[in-house]
TIMI-2910 file (N, C-alpha, C, CB; in pm, 1 decimal, decimal comma, always signed):
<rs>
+----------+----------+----------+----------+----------+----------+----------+----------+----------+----------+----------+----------+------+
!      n_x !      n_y !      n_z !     ca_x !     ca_y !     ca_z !      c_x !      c_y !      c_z !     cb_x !     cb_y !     cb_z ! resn !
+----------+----------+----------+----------+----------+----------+----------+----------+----------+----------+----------+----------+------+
!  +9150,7 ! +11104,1 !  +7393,6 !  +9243,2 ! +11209,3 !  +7360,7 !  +9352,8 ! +11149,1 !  +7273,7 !  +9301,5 ! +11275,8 !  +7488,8 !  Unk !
!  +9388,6 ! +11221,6 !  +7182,1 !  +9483,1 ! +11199,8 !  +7108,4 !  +9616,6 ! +11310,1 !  +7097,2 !  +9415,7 ! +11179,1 !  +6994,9 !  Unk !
!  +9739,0 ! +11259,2 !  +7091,4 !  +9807,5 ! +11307,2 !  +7083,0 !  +9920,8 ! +11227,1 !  +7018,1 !  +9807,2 ! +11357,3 !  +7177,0 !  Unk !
! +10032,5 ! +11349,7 !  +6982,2 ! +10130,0 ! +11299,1 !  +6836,6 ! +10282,5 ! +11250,8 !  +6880,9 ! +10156,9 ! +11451,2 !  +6712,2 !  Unk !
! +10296,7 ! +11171,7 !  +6889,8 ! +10438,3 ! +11131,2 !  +6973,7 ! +10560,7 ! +11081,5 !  +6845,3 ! +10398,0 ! +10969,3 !  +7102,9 !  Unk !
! +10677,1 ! +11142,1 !  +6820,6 ! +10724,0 ! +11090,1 !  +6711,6 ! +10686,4 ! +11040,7 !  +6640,0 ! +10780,7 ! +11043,9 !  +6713,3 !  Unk !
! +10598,8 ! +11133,8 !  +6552,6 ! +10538,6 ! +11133,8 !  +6418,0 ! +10385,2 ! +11036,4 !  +6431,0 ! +10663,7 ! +11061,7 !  +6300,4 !  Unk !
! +10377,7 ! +10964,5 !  +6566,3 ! +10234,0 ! +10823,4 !  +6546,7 ! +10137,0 ! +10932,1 !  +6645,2 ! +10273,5 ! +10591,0 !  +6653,1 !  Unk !
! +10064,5 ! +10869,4 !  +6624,4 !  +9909,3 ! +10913,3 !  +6700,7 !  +9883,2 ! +10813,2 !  +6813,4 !  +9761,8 ! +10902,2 !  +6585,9 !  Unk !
!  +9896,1 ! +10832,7 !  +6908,9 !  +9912,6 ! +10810,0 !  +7036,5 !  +9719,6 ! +10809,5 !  +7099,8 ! +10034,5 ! +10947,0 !  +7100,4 !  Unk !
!  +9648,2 ! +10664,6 !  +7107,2 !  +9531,0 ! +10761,2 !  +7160,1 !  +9577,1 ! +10693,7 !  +7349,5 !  +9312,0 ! +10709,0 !  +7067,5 !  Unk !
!  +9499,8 ! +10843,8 !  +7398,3 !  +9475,6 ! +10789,3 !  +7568,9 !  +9312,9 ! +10793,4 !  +7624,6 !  +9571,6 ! +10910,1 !  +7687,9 !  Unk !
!  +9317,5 ! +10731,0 !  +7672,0 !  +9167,6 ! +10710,7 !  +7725,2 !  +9171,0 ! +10790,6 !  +7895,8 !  +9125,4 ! +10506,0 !  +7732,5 !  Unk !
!  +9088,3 ! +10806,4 !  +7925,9 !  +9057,6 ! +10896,5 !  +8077,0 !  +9164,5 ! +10812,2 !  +8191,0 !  +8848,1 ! +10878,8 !  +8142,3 !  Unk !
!  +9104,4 ! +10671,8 !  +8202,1 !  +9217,6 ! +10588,6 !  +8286,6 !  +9370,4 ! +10616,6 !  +8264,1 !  +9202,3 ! +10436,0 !  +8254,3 !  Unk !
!  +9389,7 ! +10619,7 !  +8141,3 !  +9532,6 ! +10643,6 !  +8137,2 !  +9562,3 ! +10778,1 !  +8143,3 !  +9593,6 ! +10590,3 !  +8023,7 !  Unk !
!  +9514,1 ! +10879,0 !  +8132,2 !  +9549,3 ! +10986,4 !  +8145,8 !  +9607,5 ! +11005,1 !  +8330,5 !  +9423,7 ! +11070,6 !  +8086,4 !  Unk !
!  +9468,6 ! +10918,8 !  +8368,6 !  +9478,2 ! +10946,3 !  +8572,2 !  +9592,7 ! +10878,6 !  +8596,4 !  +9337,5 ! +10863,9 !  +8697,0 !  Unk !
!  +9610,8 ! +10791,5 !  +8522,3 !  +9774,0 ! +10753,4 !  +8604,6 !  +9883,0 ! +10817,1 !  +8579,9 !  +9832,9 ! +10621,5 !  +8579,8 !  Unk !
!  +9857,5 ! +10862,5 !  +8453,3 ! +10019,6 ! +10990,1 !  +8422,9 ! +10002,8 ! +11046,7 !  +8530,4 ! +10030,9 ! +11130,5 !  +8281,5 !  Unk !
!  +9869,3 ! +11131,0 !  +8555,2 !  +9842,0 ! +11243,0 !  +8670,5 !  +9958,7 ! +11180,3 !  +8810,0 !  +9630,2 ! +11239,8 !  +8726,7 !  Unk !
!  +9862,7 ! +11094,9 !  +8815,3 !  +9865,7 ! +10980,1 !  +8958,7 ! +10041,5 ! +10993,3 !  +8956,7 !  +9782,0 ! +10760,8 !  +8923,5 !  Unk !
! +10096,3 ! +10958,7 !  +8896,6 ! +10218,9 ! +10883,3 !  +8908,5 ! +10294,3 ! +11049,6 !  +8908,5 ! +10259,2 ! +10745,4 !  +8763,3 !  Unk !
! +10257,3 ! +11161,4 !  +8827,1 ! +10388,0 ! +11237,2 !  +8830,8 ! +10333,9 ! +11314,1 !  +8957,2 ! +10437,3 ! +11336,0 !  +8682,0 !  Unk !
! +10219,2 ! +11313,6 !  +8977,8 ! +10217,2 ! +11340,8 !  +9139,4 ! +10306,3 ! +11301,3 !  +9273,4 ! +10109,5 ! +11292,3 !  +9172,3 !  Unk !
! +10286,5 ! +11179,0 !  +9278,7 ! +10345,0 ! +11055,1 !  +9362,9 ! +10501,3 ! +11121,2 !  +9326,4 ! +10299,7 ! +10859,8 !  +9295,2 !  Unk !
! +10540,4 ! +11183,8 !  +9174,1 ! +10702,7 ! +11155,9 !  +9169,3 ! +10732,5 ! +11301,8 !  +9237,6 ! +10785,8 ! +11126,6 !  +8987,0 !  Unk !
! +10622,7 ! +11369,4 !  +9242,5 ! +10651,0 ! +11542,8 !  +9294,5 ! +10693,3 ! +11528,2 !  +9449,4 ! +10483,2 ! +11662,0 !  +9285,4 !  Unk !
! +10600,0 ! +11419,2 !  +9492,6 ! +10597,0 ! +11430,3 !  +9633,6 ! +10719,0 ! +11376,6 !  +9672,8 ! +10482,7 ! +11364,6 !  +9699,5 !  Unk !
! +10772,3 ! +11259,3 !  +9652,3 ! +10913,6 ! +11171,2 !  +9670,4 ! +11007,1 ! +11275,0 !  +9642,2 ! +10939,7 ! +11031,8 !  +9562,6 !  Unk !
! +11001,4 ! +11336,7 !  +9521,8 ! +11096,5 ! +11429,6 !  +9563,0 ! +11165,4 ! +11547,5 !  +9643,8 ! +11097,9 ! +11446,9 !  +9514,8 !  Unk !
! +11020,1 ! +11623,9 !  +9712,2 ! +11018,7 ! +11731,1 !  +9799,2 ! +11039,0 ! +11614,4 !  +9963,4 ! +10845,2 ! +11843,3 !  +9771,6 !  Unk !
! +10985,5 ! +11489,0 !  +9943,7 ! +11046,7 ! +11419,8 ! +10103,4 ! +11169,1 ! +11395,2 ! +10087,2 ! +10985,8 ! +11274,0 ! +10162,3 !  Unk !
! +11298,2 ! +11395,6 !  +9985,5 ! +11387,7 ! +11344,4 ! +10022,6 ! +11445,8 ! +11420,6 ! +10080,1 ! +11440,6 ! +11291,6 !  +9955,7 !  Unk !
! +11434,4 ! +11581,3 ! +10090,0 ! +11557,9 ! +11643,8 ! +10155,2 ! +11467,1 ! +11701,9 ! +10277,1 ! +11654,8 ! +11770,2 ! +10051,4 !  Unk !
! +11396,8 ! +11637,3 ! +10322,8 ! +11356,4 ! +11618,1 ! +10476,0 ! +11463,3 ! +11549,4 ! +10555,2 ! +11223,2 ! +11530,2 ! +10492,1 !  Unk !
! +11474,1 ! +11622,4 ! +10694,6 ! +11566,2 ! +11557,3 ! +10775,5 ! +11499,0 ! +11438,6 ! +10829,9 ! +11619,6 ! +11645,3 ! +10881,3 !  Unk !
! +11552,0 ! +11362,1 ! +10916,7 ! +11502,1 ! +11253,4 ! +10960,0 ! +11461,4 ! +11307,9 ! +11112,6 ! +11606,1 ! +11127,9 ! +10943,7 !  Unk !
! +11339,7 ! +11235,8 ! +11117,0 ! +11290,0 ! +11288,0 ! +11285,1 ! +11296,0 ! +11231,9 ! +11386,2 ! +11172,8 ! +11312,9 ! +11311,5 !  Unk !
! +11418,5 ! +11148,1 ! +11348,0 ! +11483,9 ! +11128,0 ! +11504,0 ! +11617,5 ! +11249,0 ! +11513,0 ! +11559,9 ! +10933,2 ! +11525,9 !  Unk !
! +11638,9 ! +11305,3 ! +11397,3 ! +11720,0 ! +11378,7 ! +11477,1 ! +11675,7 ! +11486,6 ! +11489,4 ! +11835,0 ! +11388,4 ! +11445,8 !  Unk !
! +11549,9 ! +11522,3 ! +11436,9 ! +11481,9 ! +11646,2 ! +11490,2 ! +11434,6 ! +11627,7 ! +11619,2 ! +11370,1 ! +11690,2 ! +11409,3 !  Unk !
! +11378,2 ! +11526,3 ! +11641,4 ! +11339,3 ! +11481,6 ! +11809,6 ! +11443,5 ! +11516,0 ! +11914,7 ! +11322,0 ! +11311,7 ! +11829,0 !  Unk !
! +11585,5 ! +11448,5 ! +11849,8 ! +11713,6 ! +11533,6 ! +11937,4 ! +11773,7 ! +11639,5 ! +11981,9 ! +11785,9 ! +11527,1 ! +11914,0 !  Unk !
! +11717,0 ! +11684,2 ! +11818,6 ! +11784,1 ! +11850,3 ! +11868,6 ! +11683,8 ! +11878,3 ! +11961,0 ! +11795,2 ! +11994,9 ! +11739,1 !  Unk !
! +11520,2 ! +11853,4 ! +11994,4 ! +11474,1 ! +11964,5 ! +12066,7 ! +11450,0 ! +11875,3 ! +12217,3 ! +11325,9 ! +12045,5 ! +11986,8 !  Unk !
! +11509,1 ! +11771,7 ! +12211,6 ! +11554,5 ! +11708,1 ! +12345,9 ! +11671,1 ! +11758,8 ! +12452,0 ! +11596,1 ! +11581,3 ! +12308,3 !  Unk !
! +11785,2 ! +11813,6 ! +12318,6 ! +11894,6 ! +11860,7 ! +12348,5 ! +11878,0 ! +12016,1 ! +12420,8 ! +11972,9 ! +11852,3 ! +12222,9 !  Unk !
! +11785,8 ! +12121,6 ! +12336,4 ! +11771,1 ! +12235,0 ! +12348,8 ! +11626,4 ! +12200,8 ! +12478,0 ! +11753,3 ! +12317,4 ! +12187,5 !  Unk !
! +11559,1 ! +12127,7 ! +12525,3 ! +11507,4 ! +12119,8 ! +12665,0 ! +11593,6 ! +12083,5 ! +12729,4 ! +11404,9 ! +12045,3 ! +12694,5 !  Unk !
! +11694,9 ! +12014,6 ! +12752,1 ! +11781,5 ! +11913,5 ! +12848,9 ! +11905,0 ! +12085,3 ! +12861,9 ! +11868,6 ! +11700,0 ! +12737,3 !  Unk !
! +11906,7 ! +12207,8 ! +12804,9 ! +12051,0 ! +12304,2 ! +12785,8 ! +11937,5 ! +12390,5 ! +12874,3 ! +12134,9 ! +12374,2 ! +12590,9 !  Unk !
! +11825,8 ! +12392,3 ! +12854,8 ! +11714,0 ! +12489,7 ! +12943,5 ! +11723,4 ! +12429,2 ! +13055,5 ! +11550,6 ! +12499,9 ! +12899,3 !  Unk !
! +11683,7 ! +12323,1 ! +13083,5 ! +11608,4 ! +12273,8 ! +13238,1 ! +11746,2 ! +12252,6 ! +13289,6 ! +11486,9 ! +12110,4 ! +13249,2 !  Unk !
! +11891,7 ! +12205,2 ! +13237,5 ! +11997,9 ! +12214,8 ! +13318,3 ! +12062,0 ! +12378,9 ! +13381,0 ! +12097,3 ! +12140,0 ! +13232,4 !  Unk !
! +11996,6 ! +12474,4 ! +13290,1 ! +12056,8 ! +12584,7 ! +13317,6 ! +12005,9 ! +12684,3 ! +13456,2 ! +12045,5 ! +12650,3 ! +13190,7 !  Unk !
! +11852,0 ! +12602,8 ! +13484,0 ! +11802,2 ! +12663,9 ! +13651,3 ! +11894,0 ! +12614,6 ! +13750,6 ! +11641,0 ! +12607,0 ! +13711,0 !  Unk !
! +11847,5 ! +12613,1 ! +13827,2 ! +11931,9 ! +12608,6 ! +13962,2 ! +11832,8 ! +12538,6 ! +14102,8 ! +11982,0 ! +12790,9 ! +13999,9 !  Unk !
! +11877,8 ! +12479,8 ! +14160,3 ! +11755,7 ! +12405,4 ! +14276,4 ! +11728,4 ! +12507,3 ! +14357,5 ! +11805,3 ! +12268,8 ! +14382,8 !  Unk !
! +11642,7 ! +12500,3 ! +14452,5 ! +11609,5 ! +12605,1 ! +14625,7 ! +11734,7 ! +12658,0 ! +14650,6 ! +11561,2 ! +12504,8 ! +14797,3 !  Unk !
! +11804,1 ! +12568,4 ! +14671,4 ! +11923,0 ! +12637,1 ! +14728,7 ! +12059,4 ! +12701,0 ! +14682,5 ! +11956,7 ! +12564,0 ! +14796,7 !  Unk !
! +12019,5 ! +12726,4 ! +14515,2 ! +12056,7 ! +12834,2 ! +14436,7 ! +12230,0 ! +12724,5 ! +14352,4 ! +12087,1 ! +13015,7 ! +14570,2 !  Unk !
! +12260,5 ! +12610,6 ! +14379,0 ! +12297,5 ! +12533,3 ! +14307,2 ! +12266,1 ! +12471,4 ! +14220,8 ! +12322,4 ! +12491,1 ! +14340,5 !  Unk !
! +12358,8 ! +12506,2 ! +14043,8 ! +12286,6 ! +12430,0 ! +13938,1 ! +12245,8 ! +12287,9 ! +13976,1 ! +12372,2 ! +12422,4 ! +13815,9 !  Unk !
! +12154,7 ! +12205,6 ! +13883,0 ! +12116,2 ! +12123,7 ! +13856,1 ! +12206,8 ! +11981,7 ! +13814,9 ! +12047,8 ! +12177,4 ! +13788,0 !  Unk !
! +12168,2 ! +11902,1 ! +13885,1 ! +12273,5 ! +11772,1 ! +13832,2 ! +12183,8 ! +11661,9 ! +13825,4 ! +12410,7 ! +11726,1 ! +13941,4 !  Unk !
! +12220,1 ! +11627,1 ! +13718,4 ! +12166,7 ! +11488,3 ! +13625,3 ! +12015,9 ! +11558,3 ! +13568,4 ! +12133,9 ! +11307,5 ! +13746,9 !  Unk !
! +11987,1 ! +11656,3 ! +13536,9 ! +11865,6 ! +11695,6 ! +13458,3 ! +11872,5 ! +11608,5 ! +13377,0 ! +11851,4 ! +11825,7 ! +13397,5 !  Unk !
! +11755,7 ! +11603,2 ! +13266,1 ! +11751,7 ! +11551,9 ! +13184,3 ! +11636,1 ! +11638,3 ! +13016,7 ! +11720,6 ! +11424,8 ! +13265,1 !  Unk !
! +11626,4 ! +11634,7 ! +12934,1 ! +11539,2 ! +11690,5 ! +12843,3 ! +11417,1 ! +11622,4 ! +12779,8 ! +11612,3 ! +11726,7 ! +12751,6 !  Unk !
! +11342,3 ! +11654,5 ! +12735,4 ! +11210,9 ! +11532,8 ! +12639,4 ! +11166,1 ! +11641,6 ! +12582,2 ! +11059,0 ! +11423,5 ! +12730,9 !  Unk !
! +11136,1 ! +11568,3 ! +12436,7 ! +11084,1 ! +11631,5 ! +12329,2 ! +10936,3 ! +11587,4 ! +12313,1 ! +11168,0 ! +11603,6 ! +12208,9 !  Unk !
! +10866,6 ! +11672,5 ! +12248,5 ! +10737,9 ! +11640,0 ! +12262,9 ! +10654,3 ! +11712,3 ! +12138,3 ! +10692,5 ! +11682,7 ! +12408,5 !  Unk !
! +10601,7 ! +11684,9 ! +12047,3 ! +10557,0 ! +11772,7 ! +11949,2 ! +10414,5 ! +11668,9 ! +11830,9 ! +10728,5 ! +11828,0 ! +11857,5 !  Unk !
! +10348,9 ! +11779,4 ! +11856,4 ! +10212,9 ! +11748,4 ! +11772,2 ! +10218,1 ! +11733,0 ! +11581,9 ! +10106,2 ! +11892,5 ! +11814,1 !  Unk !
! +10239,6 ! +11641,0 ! +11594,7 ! +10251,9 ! +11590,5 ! +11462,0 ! +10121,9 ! +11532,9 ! +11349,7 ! +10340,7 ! +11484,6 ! +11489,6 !  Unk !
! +10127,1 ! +11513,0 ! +11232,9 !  +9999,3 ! +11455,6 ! +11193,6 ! +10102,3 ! +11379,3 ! +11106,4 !  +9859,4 ! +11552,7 ! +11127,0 !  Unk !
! +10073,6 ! +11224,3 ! +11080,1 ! +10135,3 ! +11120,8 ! +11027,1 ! +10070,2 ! +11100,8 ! +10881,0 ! +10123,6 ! +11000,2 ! +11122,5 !  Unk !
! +10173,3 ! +11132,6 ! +10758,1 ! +10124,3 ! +11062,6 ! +10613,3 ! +10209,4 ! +10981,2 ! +10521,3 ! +10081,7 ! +11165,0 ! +10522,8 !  Unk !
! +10133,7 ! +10877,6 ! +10498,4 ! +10265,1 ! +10806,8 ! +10419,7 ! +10266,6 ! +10855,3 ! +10261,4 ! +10251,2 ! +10619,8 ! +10422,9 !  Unk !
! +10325,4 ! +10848,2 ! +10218,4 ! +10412,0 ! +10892,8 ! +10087,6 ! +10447,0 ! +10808,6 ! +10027,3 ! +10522,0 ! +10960,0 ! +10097,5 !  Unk !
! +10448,9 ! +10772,5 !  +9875,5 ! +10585,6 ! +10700,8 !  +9841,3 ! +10693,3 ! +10799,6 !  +9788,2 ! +10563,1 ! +10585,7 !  +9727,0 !  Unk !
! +10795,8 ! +10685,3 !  +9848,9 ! +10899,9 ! +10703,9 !  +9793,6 ! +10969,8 ! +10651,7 !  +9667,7 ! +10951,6 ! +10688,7 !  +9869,5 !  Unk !
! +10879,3 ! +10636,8 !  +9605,7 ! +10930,2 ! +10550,5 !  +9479,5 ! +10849,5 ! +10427,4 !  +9482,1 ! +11094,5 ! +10509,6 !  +9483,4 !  Unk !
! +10940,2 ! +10334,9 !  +9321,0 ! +10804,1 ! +10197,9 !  +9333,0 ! +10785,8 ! +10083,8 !  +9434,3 ! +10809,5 ! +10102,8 !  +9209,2 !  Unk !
! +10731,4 ! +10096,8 !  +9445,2 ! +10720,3 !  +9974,3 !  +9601,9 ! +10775,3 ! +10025,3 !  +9715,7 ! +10811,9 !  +9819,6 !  +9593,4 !  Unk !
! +10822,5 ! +10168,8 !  +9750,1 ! +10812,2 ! +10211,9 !  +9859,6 ! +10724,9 ! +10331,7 !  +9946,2 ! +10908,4 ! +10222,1 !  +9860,3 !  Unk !
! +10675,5 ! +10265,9 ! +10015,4 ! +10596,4 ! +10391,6 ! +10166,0 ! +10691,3 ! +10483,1 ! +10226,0 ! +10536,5 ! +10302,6 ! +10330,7 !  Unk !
! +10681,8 ! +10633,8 ! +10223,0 ! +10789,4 ! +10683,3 ! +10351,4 ! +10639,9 ! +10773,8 ! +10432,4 ! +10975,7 ! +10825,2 ! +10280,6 !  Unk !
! +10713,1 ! +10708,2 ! +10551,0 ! +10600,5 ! +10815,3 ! +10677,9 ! +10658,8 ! +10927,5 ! +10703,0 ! +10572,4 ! +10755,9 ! +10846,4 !  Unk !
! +10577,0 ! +11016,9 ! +10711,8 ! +10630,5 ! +11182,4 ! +10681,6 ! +10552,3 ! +11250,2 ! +10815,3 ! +10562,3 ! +11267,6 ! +10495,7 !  Unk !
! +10607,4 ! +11297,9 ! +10864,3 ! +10548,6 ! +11408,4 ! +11001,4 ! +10500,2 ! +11527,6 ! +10921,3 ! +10688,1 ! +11472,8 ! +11132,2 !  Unk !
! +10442,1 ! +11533,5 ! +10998,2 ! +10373,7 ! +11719,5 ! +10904,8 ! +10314,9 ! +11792,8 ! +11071,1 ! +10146,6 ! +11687,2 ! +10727,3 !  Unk !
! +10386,1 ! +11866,0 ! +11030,0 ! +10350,8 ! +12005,5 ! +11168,0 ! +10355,4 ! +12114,7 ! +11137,5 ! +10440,8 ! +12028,4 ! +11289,0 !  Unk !
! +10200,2 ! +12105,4 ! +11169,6 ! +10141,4 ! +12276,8 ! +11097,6 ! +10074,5 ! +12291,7 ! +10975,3 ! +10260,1 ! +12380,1 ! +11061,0 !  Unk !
! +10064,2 ! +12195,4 ! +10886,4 ! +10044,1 ! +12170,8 ! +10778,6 ! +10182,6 ! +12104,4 ! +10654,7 !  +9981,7 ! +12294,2 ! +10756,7 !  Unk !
! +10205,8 ! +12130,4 ! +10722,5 ! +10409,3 ! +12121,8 ! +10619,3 ! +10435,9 ! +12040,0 ! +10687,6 ! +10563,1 ! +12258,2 ! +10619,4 !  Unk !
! +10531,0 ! +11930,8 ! +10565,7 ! +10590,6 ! +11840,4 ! +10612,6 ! +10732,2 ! +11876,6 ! +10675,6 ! +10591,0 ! +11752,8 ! +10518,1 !  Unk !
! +10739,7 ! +11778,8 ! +10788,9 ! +10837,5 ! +11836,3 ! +10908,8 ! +10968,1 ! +11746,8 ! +10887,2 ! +10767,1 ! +11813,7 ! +11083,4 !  Unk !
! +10948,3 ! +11615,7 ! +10922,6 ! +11063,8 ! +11515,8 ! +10855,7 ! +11001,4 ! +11389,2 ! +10813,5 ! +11188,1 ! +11474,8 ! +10962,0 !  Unk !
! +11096,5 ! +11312,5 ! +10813,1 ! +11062,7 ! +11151,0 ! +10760,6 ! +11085,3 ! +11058,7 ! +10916,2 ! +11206,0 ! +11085,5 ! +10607,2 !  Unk !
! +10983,5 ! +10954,6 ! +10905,5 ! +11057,2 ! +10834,0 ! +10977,7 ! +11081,4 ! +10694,6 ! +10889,4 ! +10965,4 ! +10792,7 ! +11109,3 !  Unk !
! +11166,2 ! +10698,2 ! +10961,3 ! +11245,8 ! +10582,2 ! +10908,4 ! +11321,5 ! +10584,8 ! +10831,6 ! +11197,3 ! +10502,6 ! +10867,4 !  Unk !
+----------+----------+----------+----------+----------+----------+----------+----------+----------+----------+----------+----------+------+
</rs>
């Protein structure tokens, strides 16, 4: 393939074409992970919002709960990403969509 780049003739061959592909791919993805929250603090909030539930019952004998505690728990599927050159980011995905980042 040829193409005209300030005024020269530019040729690309198939390999080079796959890495433009390759690479502005890779730059699509880094960009939609950065404004992922981080999933430790998504892990918190829904530690926090079990720990505001299970404190809010009451024992047998109709007195709240003391020292409850919360745990988060959620089905994730793990993909790494880069984040740029020479970096990996591990990305949670739940449901199909990416959920947050670790690390």
């Amino acid at each position: 393939m040829k193409i005209k780049k300030n005024g020269r003739v530019i040729s690309l061959s198939e390999s080079d074409l796959q890495r433009i592909v390759k690479r502005t791919l890779n730059e699509e993805d880094s960009a939609k992970t950065s404004s992922l929250p981080s999933c430790k603090e998504e892990m918190a909030k829904l530690a926090e919002e079990d720990e505001k539930k299970n404190c809010a019952k009451t024992g047998k004998d109709g007195k709240p709960r003391i020292g409850c505690m919360g745990t988060a728990r959620e089905k994730v599927t793990f993909k790494t990403s880069t984040g740029g050159p020479d970096r990996l980011e591990l990305i949670a995905h739940k449901g199909g969509k990416a959920w947050c980042k670790c690390g």
